[in-house]
N, CA, C and O atoms as a DFTB+ gen file, in Angstrom:
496 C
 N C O
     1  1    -124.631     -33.618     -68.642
     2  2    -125.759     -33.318     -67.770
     3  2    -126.696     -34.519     -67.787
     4  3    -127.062     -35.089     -68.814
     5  1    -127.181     -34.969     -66.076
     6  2    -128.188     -35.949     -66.500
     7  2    -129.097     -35.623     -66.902
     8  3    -129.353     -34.420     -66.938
     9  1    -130.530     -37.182     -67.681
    10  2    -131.421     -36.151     -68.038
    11  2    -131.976     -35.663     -66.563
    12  3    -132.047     -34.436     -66.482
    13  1    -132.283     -36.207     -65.668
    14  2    -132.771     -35.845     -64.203
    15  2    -132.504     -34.147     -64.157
    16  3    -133.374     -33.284     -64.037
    17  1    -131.021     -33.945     -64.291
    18  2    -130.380     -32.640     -64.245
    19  2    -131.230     -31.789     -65.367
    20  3    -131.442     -30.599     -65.136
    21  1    -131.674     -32.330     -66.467
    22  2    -131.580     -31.358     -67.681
    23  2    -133.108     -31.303     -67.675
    24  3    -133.724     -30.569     -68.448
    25  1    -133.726     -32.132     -66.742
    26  2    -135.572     -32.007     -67.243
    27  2    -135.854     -30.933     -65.717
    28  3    -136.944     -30.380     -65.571
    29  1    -134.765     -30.772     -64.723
    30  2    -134.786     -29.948     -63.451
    31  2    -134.622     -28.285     -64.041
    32  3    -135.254     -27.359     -63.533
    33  1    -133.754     -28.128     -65.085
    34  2    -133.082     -27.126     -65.593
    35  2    -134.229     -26.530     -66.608
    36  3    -134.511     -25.336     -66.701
    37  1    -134.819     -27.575     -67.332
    38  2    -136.015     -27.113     -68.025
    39  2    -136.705     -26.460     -67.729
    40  3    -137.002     -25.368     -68.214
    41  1    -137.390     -27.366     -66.261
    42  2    -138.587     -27.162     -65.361
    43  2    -138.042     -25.870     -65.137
    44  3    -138.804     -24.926     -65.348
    45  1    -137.226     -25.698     -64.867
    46  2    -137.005     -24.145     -63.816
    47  2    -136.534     -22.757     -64.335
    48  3    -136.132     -21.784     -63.696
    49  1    -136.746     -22.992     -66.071
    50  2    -136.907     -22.356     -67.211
    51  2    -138.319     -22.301     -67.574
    52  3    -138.852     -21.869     -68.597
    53  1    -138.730     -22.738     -66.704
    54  2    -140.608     -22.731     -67.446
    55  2    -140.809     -23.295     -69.013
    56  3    -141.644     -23.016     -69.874
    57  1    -139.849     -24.067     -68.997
    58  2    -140.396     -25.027     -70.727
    59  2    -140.052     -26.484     -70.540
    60  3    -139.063     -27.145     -70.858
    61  1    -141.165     -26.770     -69.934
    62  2    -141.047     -28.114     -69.797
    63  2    -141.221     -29.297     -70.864
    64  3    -140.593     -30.355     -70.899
    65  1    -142.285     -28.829     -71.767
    66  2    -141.936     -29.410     -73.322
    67  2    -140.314     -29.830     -73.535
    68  3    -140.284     -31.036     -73.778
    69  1    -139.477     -29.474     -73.530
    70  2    -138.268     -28.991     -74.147
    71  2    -137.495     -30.180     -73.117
    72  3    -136.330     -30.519     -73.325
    73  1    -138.256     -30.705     -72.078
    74  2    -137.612     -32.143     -71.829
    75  2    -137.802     -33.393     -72.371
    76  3    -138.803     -34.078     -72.162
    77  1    -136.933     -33.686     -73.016
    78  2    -137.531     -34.639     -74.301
    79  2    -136.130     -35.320     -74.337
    80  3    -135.001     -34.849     -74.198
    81  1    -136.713     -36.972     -74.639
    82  2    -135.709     -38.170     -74.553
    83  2    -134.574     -38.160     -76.058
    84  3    -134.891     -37.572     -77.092
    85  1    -133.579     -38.739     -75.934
    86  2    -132.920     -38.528     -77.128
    87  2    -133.220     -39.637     -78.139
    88  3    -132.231     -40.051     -78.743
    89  1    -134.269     -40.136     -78.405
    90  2    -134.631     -41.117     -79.183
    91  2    -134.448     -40.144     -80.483
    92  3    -134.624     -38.965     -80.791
    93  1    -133.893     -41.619     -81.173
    94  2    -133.950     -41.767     -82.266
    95  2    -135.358     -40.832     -82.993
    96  3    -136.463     -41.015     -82.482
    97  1    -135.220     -39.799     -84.246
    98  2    -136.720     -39.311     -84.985
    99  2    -137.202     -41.076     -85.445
   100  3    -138.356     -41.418     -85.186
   101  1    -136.381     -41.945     -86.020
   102  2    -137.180     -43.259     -86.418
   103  2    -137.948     -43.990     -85.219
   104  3    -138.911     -44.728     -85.431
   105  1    -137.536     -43.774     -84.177
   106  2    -138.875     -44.445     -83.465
   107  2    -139.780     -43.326     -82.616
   108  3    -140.976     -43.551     -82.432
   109  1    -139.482     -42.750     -82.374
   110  2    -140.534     -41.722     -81.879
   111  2    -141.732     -41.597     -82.915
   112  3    -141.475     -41.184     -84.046
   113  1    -143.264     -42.000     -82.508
   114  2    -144.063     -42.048     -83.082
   115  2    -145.226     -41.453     -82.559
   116  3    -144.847     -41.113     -81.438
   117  1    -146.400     -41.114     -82.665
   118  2    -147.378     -40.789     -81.894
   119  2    -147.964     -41.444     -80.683
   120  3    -148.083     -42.651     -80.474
   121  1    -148.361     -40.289     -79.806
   122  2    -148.419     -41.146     -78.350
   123  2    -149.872     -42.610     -78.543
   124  3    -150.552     -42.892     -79.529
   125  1    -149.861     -43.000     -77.650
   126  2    -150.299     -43.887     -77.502
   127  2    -151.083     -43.564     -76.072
   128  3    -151.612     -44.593     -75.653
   129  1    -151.298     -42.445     -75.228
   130  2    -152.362     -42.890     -74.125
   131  2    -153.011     -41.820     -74.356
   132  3    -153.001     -40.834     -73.619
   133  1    -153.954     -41.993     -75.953
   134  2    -155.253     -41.581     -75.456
   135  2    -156.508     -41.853     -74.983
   136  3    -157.524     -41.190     -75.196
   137  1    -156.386     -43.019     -74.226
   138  2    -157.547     -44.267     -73.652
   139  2    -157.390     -43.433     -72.710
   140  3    -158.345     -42.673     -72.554
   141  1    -156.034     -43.225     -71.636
   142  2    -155.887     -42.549     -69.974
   143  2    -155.557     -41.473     -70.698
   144  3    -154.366     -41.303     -70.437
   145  1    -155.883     -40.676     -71.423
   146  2    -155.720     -39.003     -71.882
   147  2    -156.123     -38.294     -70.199
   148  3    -155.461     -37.987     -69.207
   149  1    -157.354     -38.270     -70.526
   150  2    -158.104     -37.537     -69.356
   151  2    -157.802     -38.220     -67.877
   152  3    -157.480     -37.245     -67.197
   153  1    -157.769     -38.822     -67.441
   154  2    -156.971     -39.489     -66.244
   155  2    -155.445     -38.915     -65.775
   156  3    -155.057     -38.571     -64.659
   157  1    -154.813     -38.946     -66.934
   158  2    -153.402     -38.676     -66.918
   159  2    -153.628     -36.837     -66.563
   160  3    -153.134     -36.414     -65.517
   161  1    -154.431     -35.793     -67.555
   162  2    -154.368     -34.934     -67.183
   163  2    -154.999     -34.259     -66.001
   164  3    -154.832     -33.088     -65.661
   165  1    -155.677     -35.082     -65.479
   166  2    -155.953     -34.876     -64.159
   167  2    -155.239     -34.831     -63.011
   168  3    -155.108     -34.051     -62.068
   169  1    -154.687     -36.195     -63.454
   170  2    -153.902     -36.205     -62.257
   171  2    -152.887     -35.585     -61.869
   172  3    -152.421     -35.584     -60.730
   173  1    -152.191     -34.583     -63.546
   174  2    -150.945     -33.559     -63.198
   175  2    -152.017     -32.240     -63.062
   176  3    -151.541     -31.352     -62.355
   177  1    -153.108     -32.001     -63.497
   178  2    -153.935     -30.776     -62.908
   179  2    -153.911     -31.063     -61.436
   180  3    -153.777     -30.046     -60.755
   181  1    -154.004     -32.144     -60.798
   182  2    -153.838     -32.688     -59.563
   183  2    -152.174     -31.796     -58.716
   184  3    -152.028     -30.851     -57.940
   185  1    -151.363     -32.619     -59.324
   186  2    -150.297     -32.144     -59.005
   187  2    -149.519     -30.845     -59.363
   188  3    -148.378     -30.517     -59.035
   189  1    -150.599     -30.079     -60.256
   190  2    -150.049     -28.993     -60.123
   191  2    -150.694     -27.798     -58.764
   192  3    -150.234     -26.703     -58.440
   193  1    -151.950     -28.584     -58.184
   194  2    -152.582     -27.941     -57.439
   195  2    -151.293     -28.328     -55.922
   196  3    -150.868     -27.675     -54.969
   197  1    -151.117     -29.508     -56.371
   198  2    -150.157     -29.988     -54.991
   199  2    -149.366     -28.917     -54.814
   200  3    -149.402     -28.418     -53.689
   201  1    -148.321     -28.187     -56.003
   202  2    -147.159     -27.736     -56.074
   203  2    -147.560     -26.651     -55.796
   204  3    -146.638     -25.914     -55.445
   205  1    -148.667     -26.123     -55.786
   206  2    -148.612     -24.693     -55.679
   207  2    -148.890     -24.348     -54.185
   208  3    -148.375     -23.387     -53.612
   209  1    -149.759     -25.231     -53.609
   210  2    -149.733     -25.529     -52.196
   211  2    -148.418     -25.673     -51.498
   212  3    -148.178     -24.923     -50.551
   213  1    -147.297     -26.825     -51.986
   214  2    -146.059     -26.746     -51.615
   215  2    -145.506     -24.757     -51.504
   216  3    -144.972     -23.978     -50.714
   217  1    -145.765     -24.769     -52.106
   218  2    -145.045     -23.170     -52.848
   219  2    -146.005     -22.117     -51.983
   220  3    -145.833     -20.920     -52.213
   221  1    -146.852     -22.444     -51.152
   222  2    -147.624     -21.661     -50.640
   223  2    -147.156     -21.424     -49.415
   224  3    -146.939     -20.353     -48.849
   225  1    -146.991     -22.776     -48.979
   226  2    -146.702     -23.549     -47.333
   227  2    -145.284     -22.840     -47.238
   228  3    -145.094     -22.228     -46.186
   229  1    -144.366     -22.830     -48.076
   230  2    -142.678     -22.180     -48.064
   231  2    -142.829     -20.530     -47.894
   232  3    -142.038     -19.838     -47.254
   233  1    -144.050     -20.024     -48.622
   234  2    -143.945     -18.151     -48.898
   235  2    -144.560     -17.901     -47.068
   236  3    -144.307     -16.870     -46.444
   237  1    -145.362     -19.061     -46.489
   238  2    -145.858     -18.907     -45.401
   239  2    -144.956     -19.375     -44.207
   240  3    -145.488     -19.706     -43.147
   241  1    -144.168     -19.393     -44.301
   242  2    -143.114     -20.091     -43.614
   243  2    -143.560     -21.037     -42.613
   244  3    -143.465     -20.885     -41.395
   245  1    -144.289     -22.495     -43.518
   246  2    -144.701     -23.492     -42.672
   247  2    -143.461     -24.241     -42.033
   248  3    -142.264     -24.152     -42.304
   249  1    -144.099     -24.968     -41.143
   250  2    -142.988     -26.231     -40.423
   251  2    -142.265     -27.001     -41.843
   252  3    -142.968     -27.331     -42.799
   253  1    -140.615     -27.244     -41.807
   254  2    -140.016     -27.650     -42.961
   255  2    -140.525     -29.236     -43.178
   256  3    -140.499     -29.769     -44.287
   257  1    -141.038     -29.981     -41.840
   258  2    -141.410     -31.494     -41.922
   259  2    -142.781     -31.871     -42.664
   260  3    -142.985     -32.997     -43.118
   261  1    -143.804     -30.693     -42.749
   262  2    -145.097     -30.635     -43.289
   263  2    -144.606     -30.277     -44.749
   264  3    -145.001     -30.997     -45.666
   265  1    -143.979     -29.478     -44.956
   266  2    -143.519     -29.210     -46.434
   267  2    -142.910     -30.241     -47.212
   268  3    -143.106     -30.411     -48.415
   269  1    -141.925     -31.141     -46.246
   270  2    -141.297     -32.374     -47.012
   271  2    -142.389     -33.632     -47.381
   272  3    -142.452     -34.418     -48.326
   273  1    -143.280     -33.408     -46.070
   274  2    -144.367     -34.229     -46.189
   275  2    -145.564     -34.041     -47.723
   276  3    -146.107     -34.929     -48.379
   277  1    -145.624     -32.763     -47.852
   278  2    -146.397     -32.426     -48.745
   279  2    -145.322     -32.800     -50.382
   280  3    -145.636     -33.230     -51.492
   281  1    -143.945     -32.349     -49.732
   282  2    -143.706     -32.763     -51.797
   283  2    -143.499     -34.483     -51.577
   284  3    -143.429     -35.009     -52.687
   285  1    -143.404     -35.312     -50.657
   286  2    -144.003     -36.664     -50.824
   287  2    -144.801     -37.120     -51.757
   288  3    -144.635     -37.994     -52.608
   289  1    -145.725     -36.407     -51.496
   290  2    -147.164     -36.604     -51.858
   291  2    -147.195     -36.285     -53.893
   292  3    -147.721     -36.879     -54.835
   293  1    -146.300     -35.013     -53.754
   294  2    -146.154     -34.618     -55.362
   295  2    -145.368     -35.876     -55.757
   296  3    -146.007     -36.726     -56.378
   297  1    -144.194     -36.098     -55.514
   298  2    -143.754     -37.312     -56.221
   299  2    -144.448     -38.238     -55.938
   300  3    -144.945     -38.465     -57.040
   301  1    -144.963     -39.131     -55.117
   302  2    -145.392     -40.149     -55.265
   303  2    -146.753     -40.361     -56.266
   304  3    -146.974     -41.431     -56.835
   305  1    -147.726     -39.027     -56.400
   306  2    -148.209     -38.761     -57.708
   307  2    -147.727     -38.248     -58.971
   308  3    -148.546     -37.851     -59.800
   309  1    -146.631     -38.216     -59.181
   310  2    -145.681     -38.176     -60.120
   311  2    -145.310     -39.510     -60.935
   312  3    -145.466     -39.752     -62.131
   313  1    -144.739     -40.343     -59.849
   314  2    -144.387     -41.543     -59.777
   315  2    -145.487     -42.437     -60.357
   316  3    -145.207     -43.300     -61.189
   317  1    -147.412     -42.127     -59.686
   318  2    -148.056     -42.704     -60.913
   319  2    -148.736     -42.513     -61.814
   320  3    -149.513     -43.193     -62.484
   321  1    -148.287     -41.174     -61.805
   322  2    -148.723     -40.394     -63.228
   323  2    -147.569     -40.966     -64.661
   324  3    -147.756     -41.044     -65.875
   325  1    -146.473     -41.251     -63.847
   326  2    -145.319     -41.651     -65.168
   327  2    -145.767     -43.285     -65.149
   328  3    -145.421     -43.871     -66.175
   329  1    -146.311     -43.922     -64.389
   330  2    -146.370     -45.437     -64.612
   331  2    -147.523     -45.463     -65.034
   332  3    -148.053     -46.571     -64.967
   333  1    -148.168     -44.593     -65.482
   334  2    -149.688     -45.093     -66.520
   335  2    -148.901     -44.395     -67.943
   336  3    -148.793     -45.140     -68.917
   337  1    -148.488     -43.312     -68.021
   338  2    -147.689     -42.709     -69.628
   339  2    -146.642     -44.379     -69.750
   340  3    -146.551     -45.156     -70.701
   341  1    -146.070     -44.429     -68.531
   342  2    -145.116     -45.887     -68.916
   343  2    -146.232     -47.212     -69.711
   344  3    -146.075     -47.578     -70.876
   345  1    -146.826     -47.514     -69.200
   346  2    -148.185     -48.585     -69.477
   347  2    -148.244     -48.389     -70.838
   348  3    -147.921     -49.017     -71.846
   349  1    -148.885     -47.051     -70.500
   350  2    -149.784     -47.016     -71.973
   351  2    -149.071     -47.296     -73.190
   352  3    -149.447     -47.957     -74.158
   353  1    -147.365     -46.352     -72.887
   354  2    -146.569     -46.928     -73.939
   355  2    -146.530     -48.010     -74.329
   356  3    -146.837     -48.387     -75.460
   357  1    -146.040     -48.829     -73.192
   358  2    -145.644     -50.562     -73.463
   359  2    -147.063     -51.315     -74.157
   360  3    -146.966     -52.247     -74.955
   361  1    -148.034     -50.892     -73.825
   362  2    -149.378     -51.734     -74.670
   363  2    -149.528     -51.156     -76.125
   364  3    -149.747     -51.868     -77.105
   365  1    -149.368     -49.627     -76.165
   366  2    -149.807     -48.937     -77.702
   367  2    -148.176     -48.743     -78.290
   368  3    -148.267     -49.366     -79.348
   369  1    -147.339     -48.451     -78.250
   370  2    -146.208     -47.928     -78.894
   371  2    -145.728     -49.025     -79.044
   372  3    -145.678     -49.251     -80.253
   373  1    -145.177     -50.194     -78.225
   374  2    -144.729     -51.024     -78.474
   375  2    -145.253     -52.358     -78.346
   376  3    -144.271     -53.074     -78.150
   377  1    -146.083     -52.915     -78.355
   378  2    -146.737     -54.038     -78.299
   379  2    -148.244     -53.875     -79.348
   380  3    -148.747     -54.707     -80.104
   381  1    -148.495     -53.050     -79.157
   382  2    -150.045     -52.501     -80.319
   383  2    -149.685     -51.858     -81.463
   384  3    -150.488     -51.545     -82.342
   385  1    -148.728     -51.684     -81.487
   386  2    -148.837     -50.635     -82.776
   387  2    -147.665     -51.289     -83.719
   388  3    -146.528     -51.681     -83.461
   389  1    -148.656     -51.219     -85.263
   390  2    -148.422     -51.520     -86.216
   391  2    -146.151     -50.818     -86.694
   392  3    -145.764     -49.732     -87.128
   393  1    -145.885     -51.234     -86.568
   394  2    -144.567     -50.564     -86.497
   395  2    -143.982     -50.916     -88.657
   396  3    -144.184     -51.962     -89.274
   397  1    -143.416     -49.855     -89.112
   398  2    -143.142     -49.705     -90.231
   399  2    -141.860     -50.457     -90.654
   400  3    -140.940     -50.734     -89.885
   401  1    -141.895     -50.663     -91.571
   402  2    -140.427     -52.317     -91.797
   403  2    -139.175     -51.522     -91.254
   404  3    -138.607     -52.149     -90.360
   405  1    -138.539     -50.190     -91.587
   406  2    -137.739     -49.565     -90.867
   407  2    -137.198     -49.299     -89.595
   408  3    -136.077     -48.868     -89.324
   409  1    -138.268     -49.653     -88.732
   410  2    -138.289     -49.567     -87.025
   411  2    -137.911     -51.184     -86.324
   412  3    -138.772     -52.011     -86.023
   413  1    -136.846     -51.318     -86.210
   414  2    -136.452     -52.404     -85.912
   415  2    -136.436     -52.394     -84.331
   416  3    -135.928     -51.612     -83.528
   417  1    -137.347     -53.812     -84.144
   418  2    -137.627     -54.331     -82.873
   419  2    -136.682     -53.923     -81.896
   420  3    -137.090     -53.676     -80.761
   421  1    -135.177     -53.790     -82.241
   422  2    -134.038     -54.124     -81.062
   423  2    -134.207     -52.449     -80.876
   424  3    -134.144     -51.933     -79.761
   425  1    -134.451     -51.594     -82.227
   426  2    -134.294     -50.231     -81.724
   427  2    -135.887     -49.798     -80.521
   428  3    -136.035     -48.924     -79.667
   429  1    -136.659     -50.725     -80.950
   430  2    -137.991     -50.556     -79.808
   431  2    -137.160     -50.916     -78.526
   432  3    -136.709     -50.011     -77.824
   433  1    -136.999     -51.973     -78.283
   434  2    -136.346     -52.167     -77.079
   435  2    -135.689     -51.771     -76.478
   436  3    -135.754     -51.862     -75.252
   437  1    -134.328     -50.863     -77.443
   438  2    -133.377     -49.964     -76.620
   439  2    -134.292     -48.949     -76.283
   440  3    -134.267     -48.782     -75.063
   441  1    -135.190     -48.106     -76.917
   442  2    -135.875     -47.040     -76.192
   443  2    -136.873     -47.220     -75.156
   444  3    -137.383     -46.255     -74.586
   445  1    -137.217     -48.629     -74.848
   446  2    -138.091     -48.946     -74.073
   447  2    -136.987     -49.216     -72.526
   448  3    -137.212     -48.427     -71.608
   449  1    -136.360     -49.813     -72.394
   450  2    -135.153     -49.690     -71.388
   451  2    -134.495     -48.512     -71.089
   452  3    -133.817     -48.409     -70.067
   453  1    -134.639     -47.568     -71.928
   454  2    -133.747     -46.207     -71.431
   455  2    -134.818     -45.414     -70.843
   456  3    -134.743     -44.629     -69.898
   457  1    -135.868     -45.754     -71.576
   458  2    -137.286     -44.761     -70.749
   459  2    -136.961     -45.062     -69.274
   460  3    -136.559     -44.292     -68.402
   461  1    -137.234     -46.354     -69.219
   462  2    -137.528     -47.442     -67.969
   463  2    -136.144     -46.658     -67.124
   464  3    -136.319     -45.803     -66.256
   465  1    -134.932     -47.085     -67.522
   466  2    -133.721     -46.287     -66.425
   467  2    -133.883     -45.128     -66.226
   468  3    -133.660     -44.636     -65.120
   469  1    -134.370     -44.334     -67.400
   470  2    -134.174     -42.448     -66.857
   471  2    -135.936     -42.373     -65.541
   472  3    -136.282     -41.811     -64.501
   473  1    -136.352     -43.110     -66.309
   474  2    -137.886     -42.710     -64.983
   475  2    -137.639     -43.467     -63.843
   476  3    -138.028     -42.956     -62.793
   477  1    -137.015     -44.705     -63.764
   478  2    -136.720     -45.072     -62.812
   479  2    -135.365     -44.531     -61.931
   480  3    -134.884     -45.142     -60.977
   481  1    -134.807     -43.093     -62.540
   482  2    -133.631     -42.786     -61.889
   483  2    -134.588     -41.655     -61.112
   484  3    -134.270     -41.296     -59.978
   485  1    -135.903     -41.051     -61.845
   486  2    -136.051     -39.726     -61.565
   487  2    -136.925     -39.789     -60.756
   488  3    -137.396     -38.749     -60.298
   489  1    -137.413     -41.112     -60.331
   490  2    -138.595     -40.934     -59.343
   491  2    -137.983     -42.063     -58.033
   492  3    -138.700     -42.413     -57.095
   493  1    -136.576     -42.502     -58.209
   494  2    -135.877     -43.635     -57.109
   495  2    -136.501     -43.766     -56.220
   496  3    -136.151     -44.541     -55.330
């Protein structure tokens, strides 16, 4: 299953927590964007207002071109809601933060490239 497939399958289980990357427990460390904390949760309080509107416009049986138009709008605030969590990583997780003699650079890097392919598969 991709993760694309398996964070869709989550979502539509109502546990979205439970989409989670297969990193390594040695590098998974504490987040790093609590500078854009409040920004970031806005902007999915944002998009959850989008979705429910989407979900409104469908029970109302709007025009299907206004509806496609409207989940546009959810992904493309999706898209930069994941490129500030992306940011913040690359400045605090991996470039700022003190990393423990165990956490070897190449294993930072492989998880920093697989982030990068799975978000860049899920928002194409």
């Amino acid at each position: 299953m991709s993760d694309l497939q398996n964070a869709e399958s989550v979502a539509a289980e109502g546990n979205v927590g439970a989409a989670t990357s297969d990193v390594s427990p040695t590098v998974r460390r504490s987040t790093s964007y609590a500078h854009d904390k409040a920004k970031i949760l806005a902007r999915l309080r944002r998009m959850e207002g989008q979705v429910r509107g989407v979900q409104r416009m469908v029970e109302e049986d709007q025009y299907c071109l206004d509806v496609l138009t409207q989940l546009s709008a959810v992904i493309a605030a999706a898209r930069q809601t994941g490129l500030l969590v992306l940011e913040d990583h690359v400045r605090g997780c991996v470039l700022g933060a003190d990393h423990p003699d165990e956490i070897d650079r190449e294993e930072l890097l492989t998880e920093l490239i697989g982030a990068i392919d799975r978000f860049g598969r899920s928002v194409g």
